[in-house]
C-alpha positions as CSV (number, residue, x, y, z in Angstrom):
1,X,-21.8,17.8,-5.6
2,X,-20.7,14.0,-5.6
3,X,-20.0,12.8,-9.5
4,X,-22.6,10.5,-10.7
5,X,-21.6,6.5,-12.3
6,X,-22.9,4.0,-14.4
7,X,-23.3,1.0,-12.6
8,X,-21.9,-1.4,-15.6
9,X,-21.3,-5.1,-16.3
10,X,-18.8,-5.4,-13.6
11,X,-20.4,-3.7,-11.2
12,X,-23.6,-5.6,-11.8
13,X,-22.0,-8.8,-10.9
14,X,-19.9,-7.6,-8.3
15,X,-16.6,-8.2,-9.5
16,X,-15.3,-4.4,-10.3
17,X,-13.1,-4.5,-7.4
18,X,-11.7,-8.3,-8.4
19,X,-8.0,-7.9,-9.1
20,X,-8.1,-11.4,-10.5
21,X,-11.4,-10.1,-12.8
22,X,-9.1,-7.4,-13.7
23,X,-6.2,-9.4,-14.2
24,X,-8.3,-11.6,-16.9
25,X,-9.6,-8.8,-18.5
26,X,-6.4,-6.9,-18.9
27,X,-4.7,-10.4,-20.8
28,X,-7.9,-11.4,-22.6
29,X,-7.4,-7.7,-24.4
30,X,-3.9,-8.7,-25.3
31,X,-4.2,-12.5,-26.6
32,X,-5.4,-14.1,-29.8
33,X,-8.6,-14.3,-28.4
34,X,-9.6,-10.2,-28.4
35,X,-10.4,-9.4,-32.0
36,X,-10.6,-4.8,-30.7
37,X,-7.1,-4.8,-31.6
38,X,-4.5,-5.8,-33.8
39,X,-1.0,-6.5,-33.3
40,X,0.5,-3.3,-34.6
41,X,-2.0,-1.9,-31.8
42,X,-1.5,-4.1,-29.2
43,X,2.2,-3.4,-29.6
44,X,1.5,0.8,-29.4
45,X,-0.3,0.2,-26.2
46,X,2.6,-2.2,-24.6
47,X,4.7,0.1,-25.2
48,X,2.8,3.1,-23.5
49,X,2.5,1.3,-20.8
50,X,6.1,0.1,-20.5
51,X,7.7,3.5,-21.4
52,X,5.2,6.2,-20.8
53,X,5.4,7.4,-24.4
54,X,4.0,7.3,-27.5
55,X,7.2,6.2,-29.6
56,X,7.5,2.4,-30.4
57,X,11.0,1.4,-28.3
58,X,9.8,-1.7,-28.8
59,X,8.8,-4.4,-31.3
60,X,5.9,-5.9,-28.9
61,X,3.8,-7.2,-31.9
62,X,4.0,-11.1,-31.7
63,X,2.6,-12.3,-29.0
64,X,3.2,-16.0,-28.2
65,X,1.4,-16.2,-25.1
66,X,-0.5,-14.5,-22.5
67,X,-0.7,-16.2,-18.5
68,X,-2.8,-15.2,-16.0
69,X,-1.7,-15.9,-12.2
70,X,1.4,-17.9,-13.1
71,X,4.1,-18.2,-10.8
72,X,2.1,-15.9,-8.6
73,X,2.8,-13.0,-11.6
74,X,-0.5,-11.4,-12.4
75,X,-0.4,-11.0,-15.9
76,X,2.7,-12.3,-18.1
77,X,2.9,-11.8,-21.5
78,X,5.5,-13.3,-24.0
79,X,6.8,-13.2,-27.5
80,X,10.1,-14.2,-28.9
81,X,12.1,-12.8,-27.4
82,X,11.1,-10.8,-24.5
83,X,8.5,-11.0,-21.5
84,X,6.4,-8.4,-20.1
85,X,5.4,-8.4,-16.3
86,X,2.3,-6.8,-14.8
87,X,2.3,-6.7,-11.3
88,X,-1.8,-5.8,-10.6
89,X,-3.5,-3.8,-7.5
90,X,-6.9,-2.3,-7.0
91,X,-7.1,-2.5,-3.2
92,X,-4.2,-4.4,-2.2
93,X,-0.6,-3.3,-1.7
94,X,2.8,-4.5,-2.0
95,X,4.1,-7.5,0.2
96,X,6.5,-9.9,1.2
97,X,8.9,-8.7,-1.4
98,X,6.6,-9.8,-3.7
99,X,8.4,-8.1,-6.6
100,X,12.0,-9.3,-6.3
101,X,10.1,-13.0,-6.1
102,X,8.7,-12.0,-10.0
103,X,12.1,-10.7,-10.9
104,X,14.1,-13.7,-10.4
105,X,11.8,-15.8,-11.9
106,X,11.8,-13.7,-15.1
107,X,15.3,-12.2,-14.7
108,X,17.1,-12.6,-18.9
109,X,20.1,-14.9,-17.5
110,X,21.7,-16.5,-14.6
111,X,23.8,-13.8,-13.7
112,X,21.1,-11.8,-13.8
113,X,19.2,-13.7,-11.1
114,X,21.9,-14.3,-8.7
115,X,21.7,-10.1,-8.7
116,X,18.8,-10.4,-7.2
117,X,19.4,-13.4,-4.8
118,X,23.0,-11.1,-3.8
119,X,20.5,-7.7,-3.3
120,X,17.6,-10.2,-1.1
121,X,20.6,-11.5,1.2
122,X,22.2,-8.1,1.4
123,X,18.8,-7.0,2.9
124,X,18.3,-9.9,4.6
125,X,15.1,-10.9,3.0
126,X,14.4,-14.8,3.0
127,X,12.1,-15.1,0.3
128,X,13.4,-18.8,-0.7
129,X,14.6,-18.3,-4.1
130,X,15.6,-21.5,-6.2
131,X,16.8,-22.4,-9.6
132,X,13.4,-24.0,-10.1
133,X,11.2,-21.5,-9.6
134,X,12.7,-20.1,-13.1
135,X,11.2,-19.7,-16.3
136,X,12.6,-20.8,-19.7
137,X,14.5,-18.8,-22.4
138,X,16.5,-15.9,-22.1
139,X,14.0,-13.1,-22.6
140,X,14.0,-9.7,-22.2
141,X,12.0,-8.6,-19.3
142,X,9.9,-5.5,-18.7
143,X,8.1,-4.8,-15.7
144,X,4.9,-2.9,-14.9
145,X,3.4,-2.0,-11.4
146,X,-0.1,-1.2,-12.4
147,X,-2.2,0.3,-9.2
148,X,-5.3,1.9,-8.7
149,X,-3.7,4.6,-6.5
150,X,-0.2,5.6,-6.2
151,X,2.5,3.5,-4.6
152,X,6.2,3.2,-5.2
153,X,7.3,-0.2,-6.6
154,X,9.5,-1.7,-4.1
155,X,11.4,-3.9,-6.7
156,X,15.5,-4.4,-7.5
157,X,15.2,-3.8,-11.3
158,X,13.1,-0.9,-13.0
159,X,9.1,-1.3,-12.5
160,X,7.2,1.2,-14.7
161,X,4.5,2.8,-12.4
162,X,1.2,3.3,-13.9
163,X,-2.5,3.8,-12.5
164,X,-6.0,2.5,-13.8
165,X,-6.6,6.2,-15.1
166,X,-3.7,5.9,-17.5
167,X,-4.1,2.2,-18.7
168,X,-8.1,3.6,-19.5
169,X,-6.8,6.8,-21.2
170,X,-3.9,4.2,-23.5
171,X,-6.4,1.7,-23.8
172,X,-9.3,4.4,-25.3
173,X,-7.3,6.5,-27.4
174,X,-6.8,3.3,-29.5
175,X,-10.4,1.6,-29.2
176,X,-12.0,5.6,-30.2
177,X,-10.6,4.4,-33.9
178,X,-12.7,0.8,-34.0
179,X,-16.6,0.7,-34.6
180,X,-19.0,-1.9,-32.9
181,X,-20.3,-3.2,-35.9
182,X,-16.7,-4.1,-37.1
183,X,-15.3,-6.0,-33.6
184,X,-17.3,-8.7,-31.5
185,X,-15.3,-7.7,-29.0
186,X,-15.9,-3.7,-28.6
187,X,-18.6,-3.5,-26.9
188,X,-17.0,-5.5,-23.8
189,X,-13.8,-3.5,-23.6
190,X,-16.1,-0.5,-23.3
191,X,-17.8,-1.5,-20.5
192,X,-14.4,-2.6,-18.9
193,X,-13.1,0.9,-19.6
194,X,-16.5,2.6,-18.2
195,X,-15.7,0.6,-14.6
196,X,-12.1,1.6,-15.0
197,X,-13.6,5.0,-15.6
198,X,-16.0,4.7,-12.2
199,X,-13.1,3.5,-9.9
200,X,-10.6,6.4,-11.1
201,X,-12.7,8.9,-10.6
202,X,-14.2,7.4,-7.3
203,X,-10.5,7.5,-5.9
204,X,-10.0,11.0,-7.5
205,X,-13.0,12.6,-5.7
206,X,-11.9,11.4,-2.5
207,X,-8.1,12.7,-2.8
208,X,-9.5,15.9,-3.9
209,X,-11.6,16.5,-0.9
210,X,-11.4,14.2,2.2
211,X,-13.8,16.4,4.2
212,X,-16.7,15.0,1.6
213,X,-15.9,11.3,2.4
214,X,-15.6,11.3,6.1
215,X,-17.1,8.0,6.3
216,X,-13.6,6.5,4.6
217,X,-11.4,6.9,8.2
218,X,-14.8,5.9,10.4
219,X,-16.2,2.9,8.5
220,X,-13.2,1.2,7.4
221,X,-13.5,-1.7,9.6
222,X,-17.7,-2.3,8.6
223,X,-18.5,-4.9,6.2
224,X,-20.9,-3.9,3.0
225,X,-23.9,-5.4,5.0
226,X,-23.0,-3.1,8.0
227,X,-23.3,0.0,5.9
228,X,-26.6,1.6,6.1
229,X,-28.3,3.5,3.1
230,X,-26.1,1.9,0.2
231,X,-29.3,2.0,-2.0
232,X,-30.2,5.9,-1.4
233,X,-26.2,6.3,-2.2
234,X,-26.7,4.2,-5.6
235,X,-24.1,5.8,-8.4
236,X,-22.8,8.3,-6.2
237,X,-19.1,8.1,-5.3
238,X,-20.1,7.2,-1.9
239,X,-21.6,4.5,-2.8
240,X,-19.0,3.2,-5.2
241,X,-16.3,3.5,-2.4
242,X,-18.9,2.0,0.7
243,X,-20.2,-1.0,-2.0
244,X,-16.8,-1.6,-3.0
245,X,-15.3,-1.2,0.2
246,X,-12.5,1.1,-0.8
247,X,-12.4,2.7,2.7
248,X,-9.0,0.8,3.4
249,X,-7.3,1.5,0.0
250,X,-8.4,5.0,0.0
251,X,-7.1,5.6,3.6
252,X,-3.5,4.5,2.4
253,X,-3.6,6.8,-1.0
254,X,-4.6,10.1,1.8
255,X,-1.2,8.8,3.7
256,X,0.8,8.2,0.6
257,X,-0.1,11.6,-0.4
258,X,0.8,13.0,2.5
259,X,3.9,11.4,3.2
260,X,4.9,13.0,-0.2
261,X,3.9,16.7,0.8
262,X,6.0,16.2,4.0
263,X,8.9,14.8,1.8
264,X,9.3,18.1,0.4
265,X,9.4,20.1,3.4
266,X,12.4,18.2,4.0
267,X,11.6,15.6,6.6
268,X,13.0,12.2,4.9
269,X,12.4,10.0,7.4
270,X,12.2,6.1,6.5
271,X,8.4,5.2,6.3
272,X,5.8,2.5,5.4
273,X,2.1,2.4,5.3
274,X,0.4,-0.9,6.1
275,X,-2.8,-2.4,7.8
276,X,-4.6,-3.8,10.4
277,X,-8.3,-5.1,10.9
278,X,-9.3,-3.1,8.2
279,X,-7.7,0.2,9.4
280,X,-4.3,2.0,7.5
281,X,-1.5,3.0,9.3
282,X,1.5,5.4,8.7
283,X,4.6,4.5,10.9
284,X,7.5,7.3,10.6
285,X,10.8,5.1,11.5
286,X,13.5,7.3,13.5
287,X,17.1,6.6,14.8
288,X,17.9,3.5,17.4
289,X,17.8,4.6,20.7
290,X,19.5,2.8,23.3
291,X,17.6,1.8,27.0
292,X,18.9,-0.4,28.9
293,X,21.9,-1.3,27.0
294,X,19.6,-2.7,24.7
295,X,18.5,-1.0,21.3
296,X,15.4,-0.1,19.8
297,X,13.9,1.4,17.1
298,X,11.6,4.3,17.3
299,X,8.2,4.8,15.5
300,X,6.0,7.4,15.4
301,X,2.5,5.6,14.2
302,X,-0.6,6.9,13.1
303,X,-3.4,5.0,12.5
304,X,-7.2,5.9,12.9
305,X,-7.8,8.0,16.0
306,X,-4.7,7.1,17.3
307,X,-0.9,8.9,17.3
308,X,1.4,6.3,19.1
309,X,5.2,6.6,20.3
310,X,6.3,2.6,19.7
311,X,9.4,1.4,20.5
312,X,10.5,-2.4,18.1
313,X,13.2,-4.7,18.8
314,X,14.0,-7.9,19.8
315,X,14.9,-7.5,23.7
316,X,16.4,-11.2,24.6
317,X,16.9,-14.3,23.8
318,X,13.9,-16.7,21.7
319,X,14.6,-19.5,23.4
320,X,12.4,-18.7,26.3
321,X,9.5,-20.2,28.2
322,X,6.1,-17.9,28.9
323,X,7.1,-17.7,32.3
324,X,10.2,-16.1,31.4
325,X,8.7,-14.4,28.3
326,X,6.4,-12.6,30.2
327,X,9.3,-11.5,32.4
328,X,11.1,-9.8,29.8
329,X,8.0,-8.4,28.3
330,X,7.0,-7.0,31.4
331,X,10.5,-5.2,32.3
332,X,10.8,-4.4,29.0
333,X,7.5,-2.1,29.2
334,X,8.8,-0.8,32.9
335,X,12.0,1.0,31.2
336,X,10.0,2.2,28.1
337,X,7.5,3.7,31.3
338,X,10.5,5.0,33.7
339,X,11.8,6.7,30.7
340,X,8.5,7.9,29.5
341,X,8.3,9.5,33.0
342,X,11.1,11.5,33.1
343,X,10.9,13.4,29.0
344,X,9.3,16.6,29.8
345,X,8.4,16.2,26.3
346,X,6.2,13.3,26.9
347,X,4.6,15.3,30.3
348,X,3.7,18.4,28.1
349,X,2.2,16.6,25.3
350,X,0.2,13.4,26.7
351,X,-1.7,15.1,29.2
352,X,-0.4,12.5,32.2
353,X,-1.4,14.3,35.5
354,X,1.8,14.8,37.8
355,X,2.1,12.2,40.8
356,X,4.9,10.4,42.6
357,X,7.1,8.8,40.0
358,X,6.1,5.5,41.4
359,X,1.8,5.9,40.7
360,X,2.5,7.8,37.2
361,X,5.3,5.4,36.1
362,X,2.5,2.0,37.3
363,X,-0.1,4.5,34.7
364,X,2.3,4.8,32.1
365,X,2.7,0.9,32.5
366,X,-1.1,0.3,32.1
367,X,-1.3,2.6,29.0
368,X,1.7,0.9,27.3
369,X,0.3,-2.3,24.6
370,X,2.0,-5.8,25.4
371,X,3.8,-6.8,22.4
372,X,3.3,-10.1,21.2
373,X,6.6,-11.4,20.7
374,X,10.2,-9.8,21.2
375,X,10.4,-8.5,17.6
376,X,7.1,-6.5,18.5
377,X,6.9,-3.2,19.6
378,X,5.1,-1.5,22.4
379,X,3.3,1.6,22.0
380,X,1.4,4.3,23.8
381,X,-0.6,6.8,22.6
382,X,0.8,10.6,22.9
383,X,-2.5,12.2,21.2
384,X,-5.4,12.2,23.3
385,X,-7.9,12.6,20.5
386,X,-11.3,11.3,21.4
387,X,-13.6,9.8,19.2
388,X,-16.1,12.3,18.9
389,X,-13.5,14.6,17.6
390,X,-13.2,14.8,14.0
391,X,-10.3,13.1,13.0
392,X,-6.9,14.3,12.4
393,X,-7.1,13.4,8.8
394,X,-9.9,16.2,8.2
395,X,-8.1,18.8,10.2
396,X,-7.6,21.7,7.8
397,X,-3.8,21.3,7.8
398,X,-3.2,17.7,8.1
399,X,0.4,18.0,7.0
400,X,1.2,20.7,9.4
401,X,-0.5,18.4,12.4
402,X,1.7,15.4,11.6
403,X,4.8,17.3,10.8
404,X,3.9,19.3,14.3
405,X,4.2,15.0,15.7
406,X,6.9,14.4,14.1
407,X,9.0,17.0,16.0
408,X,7.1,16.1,19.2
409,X,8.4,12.5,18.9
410,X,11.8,13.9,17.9
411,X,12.8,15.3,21.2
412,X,10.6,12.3,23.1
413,X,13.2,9.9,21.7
414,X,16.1,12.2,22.2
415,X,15.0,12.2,25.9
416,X,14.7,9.0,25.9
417,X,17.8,7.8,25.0
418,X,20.5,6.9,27.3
């Protein structure tokens, strides 16, 4: 039985999935302007969320300030001495580096920031870091990555990770001691907490049971007016994730999740979960393999329906015209297909029908994507899953299906390489 909501403030105005609504709300609490809490209180719950525990490590009670969307940092509160950072996601993830951009900015000293710059060239990320972009006064920073689901901060210094379901719980264990009558203000943070409340326990149900929310991996790509029945659905879970459109989010907390369940049957392959058109995708990163003299690296990709073998790299020079770009592009997809053609592997799993190598190698060809430029990878699709199956994700071992991929595309690439 689906858990029933209250559709509150936020909700009724359609901003309960705003991460820059959120974003106000979450600084209005802590500045001059919120009479809930006072600065003893406001310190308690700083550090909670900074720390994860209930000790005071930290004198957070003078607040000078409180910015929202400043230098591209969500939420950045100051006091004296010190600044806390609060990096914000409901249904968008990490990107661009995002977070090493907020630690330079921030970062206590100069030495402190050319740390960072050192780590961004080491990794060769060119995120355009400058003296300027720097705020004022050596303060302490502290750093929070606050998410409605799970994700691993991807930052140089220590991010505290913490989800909407603990900043409600921190946030109510303090306001369960105020009254109403006594604070303008209460009333409003309740109803914040109750739409904190519906969108943890939205995301919750789903984890808990897929099967119930099958609509999350089909409909991802719908807009809210394409989504029949919404108003039959009203307070139901389904209609908190389909009116919210969540589908997208969601699909990346099932791959998160899994990802973590494979982690501990010992498969640590690099990974990353992104997007596109609306649809999540899982992308398992294996060794370089080497085809014509030329390297690549190998990706196992799940997205939607879809389990694709992709080979990335750049294969030749930039300074090309289309004429000769479509050259490479197109011998580039020939040796990934002549290859292809001769892993048994590949034959046994991907259902080709055996012909002379010339015909299946020209099929191959025509199943392989183009990439778009040289960096891009070309991909083909080893499951042959139709869409009237019911999709991967809701198989009854899910884990066991993509760590049974996994192996498949192991010995693929071994084959593969030269």
């Amino acid at each position: 039985m689906e858990a029933q909501f209250k559709k509150g403030f936020f909700e009724f105005i359609s901003a309960a999935d705003s991460e820059k609504v959120h974003s106000q709300t979450i600084g209005w609490i802590f500045s001059e302007y919120c009479n809930v809490f006072n600065p003893e209180e406001k310190s308690a719950i700083l550090n909670e969320l900074c720390f994860n525990v209930e000790i005071i490590k930290y004198d957070f009670k003078t607040i000078k300030k409180v910015d929202v969307e400043v230098k591209d940092i969500d939420i950045l509160i100051e006091g004296d001495d010190w600044r806390i950072v609060i990096e914000n996601k409901i249904k968008s993830s990490q990107h661009s580096n995002q977070l090493l951009k907020y630690e330079y900015i921030t970062a206590k000293t100069i030495e402190d920031a050319k740390k960072i710059e050192e780590h961004c060239y080491t990794k060769n990320f060119c995120l355009d870091l400058t003296p300027s972009m720097r705020l004022d006064g050596e303060k302490q920073p502290f750093y929070i990555y606050l998410s409605l689901i799970e994700e691993e901060p991807n930052g140089f210094n220590y991010w505290n990770r913490i989800n909407y379901s603990k900043l409600q719980g921190v946030i109510k264990k303090h306001i369960n001691k105020k009254s109403a009558v006594e604070h303008t203000d209460y009333s409003f943070v309740e109803s914040y907490l109750q739409t904190i409340n519906n969108l943890s326990s939205t995301a919750d149900s789903f984890i808990k049971s897929p099967k119930e929310y099958s609509f999350v991996f089909s409909e991802g790509k719908k807009t809210k007016s394409q989504l029949l029945n919404l108003r039959s659905q009203e307070n139901t879970a389904s209609w908190y994730i389909k009116n919210l459109q969540m589908e997208t989010l969601l699909q990346k907390w099932f791959y998160s999740n899994l990802v973590k369940s494979i982690y501990s049957r010992g498969f640590n392959f690099e990974y990353s979960i992104g997007e596109t058109h609306g649809t999540a995708l899982l992308d398992f990163f294996f060794d370089e393999i080497t085809i014509d003299d030329k390297k690549y690296t190998s990706i196992l990709q799940f997205q939607g329906y879809a389990v694709k073998l992709a080979l990335a790299g750049n294969s030749g020079s930039k300074n090309l015209n289309n004429s000769d770009l479509a050259e490479l592009r197109s011998r580039r997809k020939n040796k990934f297909a002549t290859k292809l053609a001769q892993s048994p592997t590949f034959f046994n799993e991907s259902g080709y029908v055996l012909l002379e190598e010339d015909k299946i190698i020209s099929k191959i060809v025509s199943d392989l994507s183009t990439p778009r430029s040289l960096e891009g990878f070309i991909s083909i699709r080893l499951e042959n899953q139709k869409k009237q199956d019911e999709f991967w994700q809701l198989k009854d071992n899910p884990i066991d299906f993509v760590i049974g991929m996994i192996k498949k595309a192991q010995c693929i690439f071994k084959e593969l390489n030269d």
